[in-house]
PLY file of the C-alpha trace (Angstrom):
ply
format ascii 1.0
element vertex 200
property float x
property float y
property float z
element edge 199
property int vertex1
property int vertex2
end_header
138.69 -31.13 52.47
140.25 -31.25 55.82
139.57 -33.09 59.20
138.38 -30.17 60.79
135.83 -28.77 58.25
133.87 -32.67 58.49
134.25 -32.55 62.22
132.43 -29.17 61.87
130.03 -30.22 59.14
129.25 -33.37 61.29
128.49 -31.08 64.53
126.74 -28.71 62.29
124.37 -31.49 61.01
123.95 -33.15 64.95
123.00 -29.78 65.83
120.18 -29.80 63.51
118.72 -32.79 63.96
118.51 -32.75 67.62
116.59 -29.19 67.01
113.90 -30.89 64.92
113.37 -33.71 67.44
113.25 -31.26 70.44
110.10 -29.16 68.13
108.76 -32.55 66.83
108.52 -33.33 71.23
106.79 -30.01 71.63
104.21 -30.20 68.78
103.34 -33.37 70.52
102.77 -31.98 73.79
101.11 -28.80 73.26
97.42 -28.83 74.45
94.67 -29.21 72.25
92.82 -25.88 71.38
89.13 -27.27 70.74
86.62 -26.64 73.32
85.06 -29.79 74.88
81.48 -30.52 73.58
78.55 -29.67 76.16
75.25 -30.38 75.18
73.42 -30.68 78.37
71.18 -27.70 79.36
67.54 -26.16 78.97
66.72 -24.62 75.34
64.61 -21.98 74.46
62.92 -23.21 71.02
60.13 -22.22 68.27
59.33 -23.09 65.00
56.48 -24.77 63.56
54.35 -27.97 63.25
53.22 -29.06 59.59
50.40 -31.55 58.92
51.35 -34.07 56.39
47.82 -34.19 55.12
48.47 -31.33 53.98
47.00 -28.50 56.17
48.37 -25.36 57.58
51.10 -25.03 59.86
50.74 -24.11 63.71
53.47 -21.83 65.48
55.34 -23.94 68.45
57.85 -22.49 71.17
58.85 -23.31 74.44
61.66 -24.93 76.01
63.74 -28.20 75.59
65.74 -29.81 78.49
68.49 -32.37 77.65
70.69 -34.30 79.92
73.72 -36.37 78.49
75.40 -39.03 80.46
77.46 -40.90 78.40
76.61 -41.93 74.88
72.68 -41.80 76.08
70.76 -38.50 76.93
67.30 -37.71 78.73
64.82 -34.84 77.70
61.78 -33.27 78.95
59.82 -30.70 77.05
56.89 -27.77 77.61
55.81 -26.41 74.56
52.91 -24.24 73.53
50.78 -24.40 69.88
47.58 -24.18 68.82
45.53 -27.55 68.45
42.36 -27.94 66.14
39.47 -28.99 68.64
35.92 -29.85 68.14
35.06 -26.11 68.91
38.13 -24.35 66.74
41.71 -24.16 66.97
42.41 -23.96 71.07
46.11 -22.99 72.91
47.43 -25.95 73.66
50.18 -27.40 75.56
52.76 -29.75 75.13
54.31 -31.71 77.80
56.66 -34.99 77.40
60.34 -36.96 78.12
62.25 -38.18 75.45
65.90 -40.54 75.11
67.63 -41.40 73.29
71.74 -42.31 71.88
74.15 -38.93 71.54
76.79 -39.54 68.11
78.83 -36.25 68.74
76.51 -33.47 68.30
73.73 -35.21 66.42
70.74 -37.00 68.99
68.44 -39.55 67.79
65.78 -40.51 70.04
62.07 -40.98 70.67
59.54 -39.18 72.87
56.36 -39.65 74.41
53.92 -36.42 74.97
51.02 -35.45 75.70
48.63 -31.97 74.30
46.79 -30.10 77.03
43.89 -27.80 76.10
41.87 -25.40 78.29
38.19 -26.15 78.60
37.23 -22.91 76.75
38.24 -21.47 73.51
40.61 -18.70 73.61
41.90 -19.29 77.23
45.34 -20.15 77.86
45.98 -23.79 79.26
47.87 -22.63 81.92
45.60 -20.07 83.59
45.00 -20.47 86.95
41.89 -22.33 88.75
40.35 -23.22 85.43
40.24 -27.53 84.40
42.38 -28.40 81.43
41.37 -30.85 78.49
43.70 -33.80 78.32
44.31 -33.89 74.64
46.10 -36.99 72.57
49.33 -38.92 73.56
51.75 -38.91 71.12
54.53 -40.68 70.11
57.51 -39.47 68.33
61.42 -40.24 66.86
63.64 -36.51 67.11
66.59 -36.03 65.70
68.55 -33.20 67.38
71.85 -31.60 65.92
74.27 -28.89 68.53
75.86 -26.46 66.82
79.61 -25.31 67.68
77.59 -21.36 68.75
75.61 -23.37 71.14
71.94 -23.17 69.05
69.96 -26.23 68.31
68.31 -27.47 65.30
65.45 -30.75 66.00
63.27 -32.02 63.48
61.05 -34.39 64.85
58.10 -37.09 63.38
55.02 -36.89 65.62
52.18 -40.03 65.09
49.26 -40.93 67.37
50.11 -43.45 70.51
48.01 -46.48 69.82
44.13 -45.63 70.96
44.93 -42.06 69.87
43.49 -40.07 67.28
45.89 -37.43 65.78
47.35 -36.61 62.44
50.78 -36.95 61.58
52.94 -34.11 61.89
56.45 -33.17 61.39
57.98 -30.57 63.45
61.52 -28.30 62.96
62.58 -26.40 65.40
65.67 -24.15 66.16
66.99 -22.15 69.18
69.63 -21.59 71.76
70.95 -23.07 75.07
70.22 -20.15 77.64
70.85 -22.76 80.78
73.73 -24.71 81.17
74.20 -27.97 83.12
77.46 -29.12 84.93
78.14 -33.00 84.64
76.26 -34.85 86.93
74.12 -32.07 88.62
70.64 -32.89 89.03
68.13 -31.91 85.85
65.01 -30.02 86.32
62.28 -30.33 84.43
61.12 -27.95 81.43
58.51 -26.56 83.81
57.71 -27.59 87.12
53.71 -27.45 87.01
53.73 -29.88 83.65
55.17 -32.94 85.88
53.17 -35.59 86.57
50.20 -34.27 83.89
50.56 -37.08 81.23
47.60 -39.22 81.33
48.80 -42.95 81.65
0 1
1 2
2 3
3 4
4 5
5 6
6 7
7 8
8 9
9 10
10 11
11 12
12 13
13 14
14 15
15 16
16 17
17 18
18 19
19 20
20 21
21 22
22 23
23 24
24 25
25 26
26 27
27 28
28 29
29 30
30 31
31 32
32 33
33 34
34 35
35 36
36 37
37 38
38 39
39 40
40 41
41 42
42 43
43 44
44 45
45 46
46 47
47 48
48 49
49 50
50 51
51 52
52 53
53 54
54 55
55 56
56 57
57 58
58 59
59 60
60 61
61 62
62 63
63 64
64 65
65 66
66 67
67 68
68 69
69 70
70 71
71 72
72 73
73 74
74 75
75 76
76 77
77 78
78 79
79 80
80 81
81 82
82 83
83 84
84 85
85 86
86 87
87 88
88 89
89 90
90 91
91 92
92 93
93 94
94 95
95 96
96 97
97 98
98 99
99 100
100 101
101 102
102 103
103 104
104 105
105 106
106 107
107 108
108 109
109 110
110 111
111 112
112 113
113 114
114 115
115 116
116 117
117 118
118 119
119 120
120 121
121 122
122 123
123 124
124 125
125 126
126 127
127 128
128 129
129 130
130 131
131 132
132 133
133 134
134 135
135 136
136 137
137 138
138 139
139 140
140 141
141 142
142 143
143 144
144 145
145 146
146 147
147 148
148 149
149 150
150 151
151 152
152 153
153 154
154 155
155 156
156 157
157 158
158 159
159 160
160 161
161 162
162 163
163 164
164 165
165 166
166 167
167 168
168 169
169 170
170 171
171 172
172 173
173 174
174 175
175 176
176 177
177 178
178 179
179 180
180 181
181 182
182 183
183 184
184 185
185 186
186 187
187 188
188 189
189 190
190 191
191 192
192 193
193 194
194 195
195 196
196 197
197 198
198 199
């Protein structure tokens, strides 16, 4: 084999390998393709409540409000149901803030709320002029998962806050982010008229 073939087997072979460094570079510099997490943002929800004792079910819906800052996230919720009272089952309201640690797109956290009935059967909670029934406080541990289409699953254990009287319950949920929250802007709450209505 002569001189000049190797010299031009030797270029040949340069020639390649500075081609596969220069695409090795570029793999390692092209962008990332997966869309950044967000999580923070009001949630329109339903699903239902079961009694572990063993009764039936009660429909829930409403909305869910969660703020993330960091690794930690705030929530506030408005929620309507149906509540067993003295008199029959009444509409009831739901009304609490929750925390809690954020591990990707799984939340675990715990909640305080409070159930709001109208003073006659029937009537909704929220009608207008009419006194509401401050129901039991209740205290609660959530886990929340985000999924990559933007829709929430929570399933939640709710217990009786100590002086309370209320059965156990364990609520699922599901539903989708219709608001969406920039980082750092101010959070409303779930509904406006529900602050301030938990009795201390």
């Amino acid at each position: 084999m002569s001189f000049r073939v190797l010299a031009s087997l030797s270029l040949l072979l340069l020639l390649l390998a500075s081609c596969g460094a220069e695409e090795t570079g570029v793999a390692a510099l092209a962008p990332s393709r997966e869309k950044p997490l967000v999580i923070s943002g009001m949630y329109r929800v339903s699903g239902e409540t079961t009694p572990l004792d063993g009764s039936r079910a009660r429909h829930i819906e409403g909305s869910v409000i969660l703020a993330v800052e960091g690794d930690g996230y705030v929530s506030s919720f408005h929620l309507l149901t149906n509540f067993p009272g003295p008199e029959g089952v009444m509409k009831a309201e739901v009304v609490g803030k929750g925390e809690g640690r954020v591990d990707g797109r799984r939340l675990e956290g715990t909640a305080e709320t409070q159930i709001l009935t109208a003073m006659f059967q029937g009537v909704d909670p929220k009608f207008p002029f009419l006194p509401q029934v401050f129901g039991p406080r209740i205290e609660s541990t959530s886990v929340a998962t985000i999924h990559e289409d933007g829709t929430i699953t929570l399933e939640i254990e709710n217990r009786a806050a100590p002086g309370q009287e209320y059965g156990s319950t364990r609520t699922t949920m599901t539903g989708e982010r219709v608001t969406r929250f920039a980082p750092g802007a101010p959070v409303p709450d779930s509904e406006p008229e529900s602050k301030g209505r938990m009795r201390p």
